[in-house]
Structure formats: structure tokens, C-alpha cells
C-alpha positions in Angstrom: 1.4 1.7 -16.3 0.3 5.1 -14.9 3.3 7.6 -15.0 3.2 10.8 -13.2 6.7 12.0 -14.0 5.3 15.7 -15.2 6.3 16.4 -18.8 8.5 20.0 -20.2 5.0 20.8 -21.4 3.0 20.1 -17.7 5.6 21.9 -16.1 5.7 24.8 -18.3 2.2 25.2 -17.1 2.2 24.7 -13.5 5.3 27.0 -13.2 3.1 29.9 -14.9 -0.2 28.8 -12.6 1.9 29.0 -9.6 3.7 32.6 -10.5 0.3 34.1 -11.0 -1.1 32.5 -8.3 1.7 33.9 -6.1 0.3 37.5 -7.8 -3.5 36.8 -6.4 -2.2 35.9 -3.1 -2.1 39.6 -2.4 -6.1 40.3 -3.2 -6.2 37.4 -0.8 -7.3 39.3 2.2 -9.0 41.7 0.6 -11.9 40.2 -1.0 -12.1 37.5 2.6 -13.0 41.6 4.0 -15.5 42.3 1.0 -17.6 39.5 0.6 -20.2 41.4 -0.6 -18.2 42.9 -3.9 -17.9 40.3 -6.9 -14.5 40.1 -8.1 -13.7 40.9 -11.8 -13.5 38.1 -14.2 -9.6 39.2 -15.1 -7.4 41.5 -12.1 -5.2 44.2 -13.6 -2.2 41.6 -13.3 -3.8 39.3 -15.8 -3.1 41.6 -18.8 0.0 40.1 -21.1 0.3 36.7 -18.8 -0.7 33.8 -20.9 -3.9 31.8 -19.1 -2.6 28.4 -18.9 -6.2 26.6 -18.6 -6.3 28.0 -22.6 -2.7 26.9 -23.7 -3.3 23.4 -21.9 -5.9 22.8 -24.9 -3.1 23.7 -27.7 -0.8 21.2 -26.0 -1.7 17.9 -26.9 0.8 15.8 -27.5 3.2 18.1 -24.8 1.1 17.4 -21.8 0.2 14.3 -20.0 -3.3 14.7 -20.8 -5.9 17.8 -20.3 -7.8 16.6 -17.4 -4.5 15.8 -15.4 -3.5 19.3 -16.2 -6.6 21.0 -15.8 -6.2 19.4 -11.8 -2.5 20.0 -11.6 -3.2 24.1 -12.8 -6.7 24.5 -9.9 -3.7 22.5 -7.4 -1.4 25.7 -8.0 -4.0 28.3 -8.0 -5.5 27.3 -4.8 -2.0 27.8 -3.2 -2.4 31.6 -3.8 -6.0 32.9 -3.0 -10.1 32.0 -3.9 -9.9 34.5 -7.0 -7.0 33.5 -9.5 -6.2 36.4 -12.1 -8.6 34.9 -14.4 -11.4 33.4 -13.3 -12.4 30.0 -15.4 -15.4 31.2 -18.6 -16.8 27.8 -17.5 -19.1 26.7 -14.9 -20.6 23.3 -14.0 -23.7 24.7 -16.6 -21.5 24.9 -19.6 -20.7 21.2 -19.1 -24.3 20.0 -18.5 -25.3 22.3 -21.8 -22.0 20.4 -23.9 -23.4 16.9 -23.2 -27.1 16.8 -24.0 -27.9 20.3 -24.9 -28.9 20.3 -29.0 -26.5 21.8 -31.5 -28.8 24.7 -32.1 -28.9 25.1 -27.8 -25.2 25.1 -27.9 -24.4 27.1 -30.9 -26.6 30.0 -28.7 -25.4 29.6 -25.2 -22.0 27.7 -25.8 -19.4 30.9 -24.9 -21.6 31.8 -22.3 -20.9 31.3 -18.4 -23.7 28.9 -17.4 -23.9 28.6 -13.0 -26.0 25.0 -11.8 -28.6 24.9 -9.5 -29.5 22.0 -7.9 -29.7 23.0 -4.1 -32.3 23.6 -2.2 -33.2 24.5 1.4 -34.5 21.5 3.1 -32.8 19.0 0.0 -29.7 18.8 1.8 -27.5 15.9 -0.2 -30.3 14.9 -1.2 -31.6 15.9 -5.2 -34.8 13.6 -4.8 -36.3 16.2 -2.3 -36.2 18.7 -4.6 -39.1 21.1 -4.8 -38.8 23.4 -7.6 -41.1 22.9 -10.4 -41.7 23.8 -13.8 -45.4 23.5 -15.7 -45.9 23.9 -19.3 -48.0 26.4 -21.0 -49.1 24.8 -24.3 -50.5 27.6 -25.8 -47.7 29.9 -25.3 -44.7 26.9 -25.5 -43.5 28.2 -22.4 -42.7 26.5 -19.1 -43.5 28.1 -15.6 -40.8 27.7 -13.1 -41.1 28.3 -9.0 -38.7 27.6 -6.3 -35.6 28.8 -4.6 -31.8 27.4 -5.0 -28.9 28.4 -2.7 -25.4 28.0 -2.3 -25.1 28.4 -6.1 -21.7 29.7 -7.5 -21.1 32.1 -9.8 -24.6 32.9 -8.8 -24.8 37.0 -9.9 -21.9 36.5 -12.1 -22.7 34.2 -14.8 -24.8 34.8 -17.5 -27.2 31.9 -17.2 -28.3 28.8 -15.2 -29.4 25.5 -16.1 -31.8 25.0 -13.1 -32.6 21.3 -12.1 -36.7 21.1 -11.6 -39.0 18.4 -10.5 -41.8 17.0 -13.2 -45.2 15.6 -12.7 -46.6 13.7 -15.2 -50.5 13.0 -15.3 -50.3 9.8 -13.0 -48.7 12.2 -10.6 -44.8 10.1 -11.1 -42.1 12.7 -10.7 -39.6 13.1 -12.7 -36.3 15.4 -13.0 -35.1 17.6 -16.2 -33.3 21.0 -16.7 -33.6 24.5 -18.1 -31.6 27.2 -19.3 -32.6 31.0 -17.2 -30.9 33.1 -18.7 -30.1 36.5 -16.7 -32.8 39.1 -17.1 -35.6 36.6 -17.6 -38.2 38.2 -15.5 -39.7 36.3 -12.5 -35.6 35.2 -12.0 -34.0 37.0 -9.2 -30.4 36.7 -7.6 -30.3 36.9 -3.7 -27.6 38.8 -1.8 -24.0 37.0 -1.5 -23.7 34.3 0.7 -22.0 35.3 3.9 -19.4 32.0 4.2 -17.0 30.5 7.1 -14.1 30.4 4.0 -14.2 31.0 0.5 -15.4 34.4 1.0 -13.9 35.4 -2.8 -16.0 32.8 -4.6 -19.3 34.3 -5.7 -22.0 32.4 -3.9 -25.8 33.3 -4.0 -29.6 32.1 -3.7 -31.7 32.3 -7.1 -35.0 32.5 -6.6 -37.8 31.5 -9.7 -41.5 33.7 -9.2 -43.3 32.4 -11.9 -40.4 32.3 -14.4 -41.6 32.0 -18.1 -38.5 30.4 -20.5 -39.1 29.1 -23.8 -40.0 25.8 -24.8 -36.4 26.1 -26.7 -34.8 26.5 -23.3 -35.4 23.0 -22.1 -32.6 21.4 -21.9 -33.4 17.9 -21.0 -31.2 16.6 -18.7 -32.3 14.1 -16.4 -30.8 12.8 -13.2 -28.5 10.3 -14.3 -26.7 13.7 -17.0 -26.8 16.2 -14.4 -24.9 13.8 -12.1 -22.5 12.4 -14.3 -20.9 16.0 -14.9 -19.8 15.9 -10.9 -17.8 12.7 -12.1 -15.3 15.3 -13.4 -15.7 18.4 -11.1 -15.4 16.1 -7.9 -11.5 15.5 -8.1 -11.2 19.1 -9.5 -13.0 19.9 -6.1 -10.5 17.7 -4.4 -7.5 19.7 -6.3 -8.9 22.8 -4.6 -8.7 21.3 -0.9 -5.0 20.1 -1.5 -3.8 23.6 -3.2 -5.0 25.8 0.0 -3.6 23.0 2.5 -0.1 22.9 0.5 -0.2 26.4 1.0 -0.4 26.2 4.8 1.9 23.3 4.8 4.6 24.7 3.3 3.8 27.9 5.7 4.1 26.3 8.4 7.2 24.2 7.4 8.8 27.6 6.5 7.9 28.9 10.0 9.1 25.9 12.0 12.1 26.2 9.8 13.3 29.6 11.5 13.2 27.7 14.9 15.5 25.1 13.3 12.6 22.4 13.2 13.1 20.5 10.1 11.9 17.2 8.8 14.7 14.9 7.4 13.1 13.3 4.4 15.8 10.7 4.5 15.3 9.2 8.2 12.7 6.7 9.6 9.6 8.6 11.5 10.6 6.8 14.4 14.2 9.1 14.5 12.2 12.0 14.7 11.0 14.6 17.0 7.2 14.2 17.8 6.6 17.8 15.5 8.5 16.7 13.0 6.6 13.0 13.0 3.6 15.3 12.3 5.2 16.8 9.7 5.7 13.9 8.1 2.4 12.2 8.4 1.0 15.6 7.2 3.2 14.8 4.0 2.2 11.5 3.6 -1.7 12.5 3.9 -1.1 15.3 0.9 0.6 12.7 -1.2 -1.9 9.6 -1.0 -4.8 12.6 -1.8 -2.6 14.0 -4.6 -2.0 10.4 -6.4 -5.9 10.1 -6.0 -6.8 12.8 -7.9 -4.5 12.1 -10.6 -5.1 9.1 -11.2 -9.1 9.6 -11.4 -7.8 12.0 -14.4 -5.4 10.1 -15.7 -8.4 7.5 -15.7 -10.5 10.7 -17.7 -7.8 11.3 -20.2 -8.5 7.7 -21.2 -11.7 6.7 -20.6 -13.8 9.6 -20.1 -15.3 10.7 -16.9 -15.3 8.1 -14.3 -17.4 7.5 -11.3 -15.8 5.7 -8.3 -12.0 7.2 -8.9 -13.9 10.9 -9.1 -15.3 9.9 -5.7 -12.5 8.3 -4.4 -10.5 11.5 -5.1 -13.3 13.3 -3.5 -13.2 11.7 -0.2 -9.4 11.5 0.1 -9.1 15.2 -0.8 -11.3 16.8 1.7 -10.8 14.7 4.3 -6.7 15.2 4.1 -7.4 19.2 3.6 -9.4 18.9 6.5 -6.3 17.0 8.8 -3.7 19.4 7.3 -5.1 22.5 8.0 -6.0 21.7 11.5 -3.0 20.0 12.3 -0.8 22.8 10.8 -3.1 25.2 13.0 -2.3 23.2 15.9 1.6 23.4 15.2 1.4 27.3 14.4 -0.4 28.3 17.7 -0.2 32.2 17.9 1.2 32.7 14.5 -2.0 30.8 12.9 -4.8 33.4 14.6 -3.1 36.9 12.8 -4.1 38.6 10.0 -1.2 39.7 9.4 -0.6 36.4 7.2 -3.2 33.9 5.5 -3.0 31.3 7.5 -6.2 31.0 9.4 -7.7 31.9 5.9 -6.6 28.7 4.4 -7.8 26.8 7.3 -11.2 28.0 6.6 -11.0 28.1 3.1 -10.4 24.6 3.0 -12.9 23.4 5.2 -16.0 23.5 2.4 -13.6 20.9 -0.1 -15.1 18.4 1.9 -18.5 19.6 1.7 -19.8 21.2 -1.2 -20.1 19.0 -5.0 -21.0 16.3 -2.0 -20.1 15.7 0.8 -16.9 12.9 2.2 -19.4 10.9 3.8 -21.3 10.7 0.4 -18.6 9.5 -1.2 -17.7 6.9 0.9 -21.3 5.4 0.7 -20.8 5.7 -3.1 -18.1 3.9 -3.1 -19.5 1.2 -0.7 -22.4 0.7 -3.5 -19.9 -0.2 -5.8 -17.7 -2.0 -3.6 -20.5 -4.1 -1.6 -22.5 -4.4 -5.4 -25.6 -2.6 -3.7 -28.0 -0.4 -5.4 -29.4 3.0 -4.1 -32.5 1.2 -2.2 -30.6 -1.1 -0.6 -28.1 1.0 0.8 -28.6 4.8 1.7 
């Protein structure tokens, strides 16, 4: 039986994410105005707070598991701001690197921040299209690498990329596998930031590859199906950011619906309420169905390992209810939702790429229907 009563240890955590993230709210506005300047990997407030994401890994046996956690902590610091007071040491890299990357590859690279990049202009959701490529030089055991990703985060702040490249073998086939760039490599360059709807905080770049030489040690060798798998975990974690900015507006807007004495009563039928307050309600419900989705595809990780369906199941729900909430609460605001004065039109944009980026609701859903329907890729795209 899945049980999400939160334990003395969970709690302990989430009460600490949520304090700091109460702390980052005010940088909030700031870095949406300078979206140009990278914030630092620790703000001044950081110093003497413990970092929960670090303690939840000392606390088996306290916890209800480390990926249900690791969701429940990104939940709370979404409800502050982009830029918690430490931002994670891990990218999606680092996770590609821990799975099929070689001891001696790991031992090297392992504490280092590692970015992905996988997207491309004209790839869309699509990896197949991919155009970067990569040619080996025998005599020097070196591999060439041209092309251009974009929308990558963490793009001029981590200290490495695995970059996903297309192969050609000598009956001209194509095939996909990864390498490690690490910053400095000449021929690898970092574009300007990203000028975004939302999200402004999060450092988001182009990385472009001018006849790039790495090491043959720097090949990586993930294919398609271990480059993939690692979005099985990042997916509901994408999800956890979507409902942490919408339960920040939610709970705005209930506040400031509150001081005109409009107040949902938990304990009466919708059809006893006021039309606002039916919204409210709904608005609730929508949160909650997302919120046991993404738990229980980590609950499901805790057990299993990462799985596929539940992390796209999560997904789907989670940006598509950021999406409603955050308009709806818009909606319910009027005025009070367009000043700057507080972050509420912020969190309506910031929560408008959950259901984009790590891909897209609609991909989800036709993930989903594979498994559901028993089609393969070919027979249904």
C-alpha cells in the first residue's frame, strides 16, 4: 500500500526547504530584471543553513524514500523563486556520466557540474533530427565535433557537457552516442543567455561546437535508449517545479480573496458554494491529483528504480495543472495579478515552461498511449 503520510524526518526537511525558500523569494524580482547576470551557486543567506538535498541522503531509514524527498524539497523551493539559496551540484550530465560512464570517467568528472545537450534548432521534440556530429581522428584518438544546441541549462555555469551527437558508420546508418566537453575545450563556445517568457533566473544558453577536438577518453557512450532513460527521473521532478510556483500563486490568491472575506469551506459540497469559491476548489483538486502523481512515480523509484509511464504520467498531469492554476488564479486576481509590486504575474510565467521543456504534455500523452494501446514508435507518432 502506498502511504503518503510524511514522516518526522520528511517533514523536518520540507520545513527547512520552505524557510529558505521563503529567503530567495526576495532575489525573486531581481534576477526576473537581470537575466543576463548568472546567479551564484550559494546566496549570502545560505551560509550556516543546512542544504536539505544533502541531509536527505544521511536519512535513510527517517525519510520515506530519497526520490519522494528529493520531489517534495524542488515542490517547496519552487514556492519561493527560480534560484533557491543553493543551487543543486547536479545537472541532468552528472546522471547520464553515473549510469554508463566508466569508473575511471567517473572517478575524473564525478563532483563536477555536467549541463546536457540534446536540443537543437530545427530538432524540435524530436532527438532523431539531430544534426550535430562527431568524426574520429585515428591518428590523433580524437573525435571532431560540429553543431549548435540551445535551450541548454546551466549552459555558462557548469563545468562540462555531455553533448548528444549523431554517428555515421561506413554503410552511411546513423547512430546516436555522447561526449564529455569540458569547459575551455577550444572550438566550444557558450552563446549569450537566453532571453525567456519565465524562468528568467535559471541559466539558459546556446553551445556551439567549431571543430571541437576531445579525447578518445571523453566518449562517453551513451546511446539513445541511456540518454532517455535519465528523463524517467527528471520528468516528475520537472512536474514538482510546475506545482511549487502554482502553490505559490494559489495560496496568494487565496490569501488575497481572504481580505475580501471570500473563503472556501473545505467542509461543504461545491455545489453550496459561491461560483469563486467553486474555482477555488477545483483549483485544489487540480494541485492535488498532480501532487499524488508525482509521488507516486517516486514512490515507484524508491522501489523499483526509475520508471517510465508514472515519470510521464507525472509529467503531463503537472504541467498541465500548473498551466490551469496559474491562469485561473490570474483570472481571479484581475488588477492585483499585473503589478510588480508582488510576484504574481512572475509565477504565472514561470510556470508556463513546466509543461514544455524535459518534453512537452502532448509528448507525454502519446507516450503513455504507446504503452496503453501496446504500439511501438512506428506505429504511432
Amino acid at each position: 500500500m502506498i502511504d503518503f503520510e510524511l514522516s518526522d524526518g520528511d517533514k523536518t526537511l520540507v520545513n527547512e526547504a520552505r524557510e529558505q525558500a521563503l529567503i530567495a523569494r526576495n532575489y525573486a524580482r531581481y534576477y526576473d530584471k537581470h537575466e543576463d547576470e548568472v546567479p551564484p551557486r550559494e546566496l549570502p543567506e545560505a551560509q550556516g543553513r543546512p542544504d536539505p538535498f544533502a541531509q536527505r541522503l544521511l536519512m535513510d531509514g527517517e525519510i520515506s524514500g530519497k526520490a519522494v524527498v528529493e520531489a517534495l524539497l524542488h515542490m517547496e523551493f519552487f514556492r519561493g523563486d527560480v534560484v533557491p539559496l543553493r543551487i543543486p551540484r547536479i545537472s541532468l550530465g552528472n546522471y547520464v556520466l553515473e549510469s554508463v560512464g566508466s569508473p575511471e570517467q567517473i572517478e575524473k568528472w564525478g563532483k563536477s557540474r555536467i549541463a546536457i545537450g540534446i536540443t537543437e534548432p530545427g530538432a524540435g521534440s524530436d532527438p532523431s533530427r539531430i544534426t550535430t556530429s562527431a568524426i574520429y581522428d585515428q591518428a590523433a584518438d580524437e573525435w571532431i565535433i560540429n553543431g549548435e544546441k540551445i535551450f541548454i541549462t546551466f549552459a555558462e555555469d557548469a563545468d562540462a557537457v555531455i553533448v548528444f551527437t549523431k554517428l555515421k558508420n561506413k554503410e552511411g546508418r546513423s547512430s546516436y552516442t555522447t561526449f564529455l566537453v569540458e569547459k575551455g575545450t577550444p572550438g566550444f563556445s557558450v552563446g549569450p543567455q537566453v532571453k525567456k517568457m519565465g524562468i528568467r533566473a535559471e541559466d539558459t544558453a546556446n553551445l556551439i561546437f567549431q571543430d571541437c577536438r576531445v579525447p578518445g577518453f571523453n566518449h562517453v557512450k551513451a546511446d539513445f535508449k541511456a540518454v532517455f532513460e535519465v528523463f524517467n527521473f527528471s520528468r516528475p521532478i520537472v512536474a514538482a517545479f510546475g506545482l511549487g510556483t502554482s502553490r505559490a500563486l494559489l495560496d496568494f490568491t487565496l490569501e488575497k480573496l481572504a481580505e475580501v472575506g471570500i473563503t472556501p469551506d473545505y467542509r461543504s459540497s461545491i455545489g453550496t458554494q459561491s461560483a469563486i469559491t467553486e474555482r477555488l476548489l477545483r483549483l485544489e483538486a487540480e494541485y492535488e491529483a498532480a501532487w499524488l502523481a508525482v509521488m507516486r512515480a517516486k514512490w515507484l523509484e524508491d522501489r523499483k528504480g526509475r520508471v517510465k509511464v508514472e515519470a510521464s504520467m507525472a509529467k503531463a498531469m503537472g504541467g498541465m495543472a500548473a498551466r490551469k492554476i496559474t491562469q485561473e488564479c490570474l483570472e481571479l486576481l484581475g488588477p492585483v495579478s499585473l503589478t510588480e509590486a508582488d510576484l504574481a504575474e512572475k509565477w504565472f510565467r514561470d510556470a508556463r515552461i513546466s509543461d514544455i521543456y524535459e518534453g512537452p504534455g502532448e509528448v507525454q500523452r502519446l507516450l503513455i498511449a504507446r504503452h496503453l494501446l501496446g504500439y511501438s514508435q512506428e506505429e504511432l507518432r
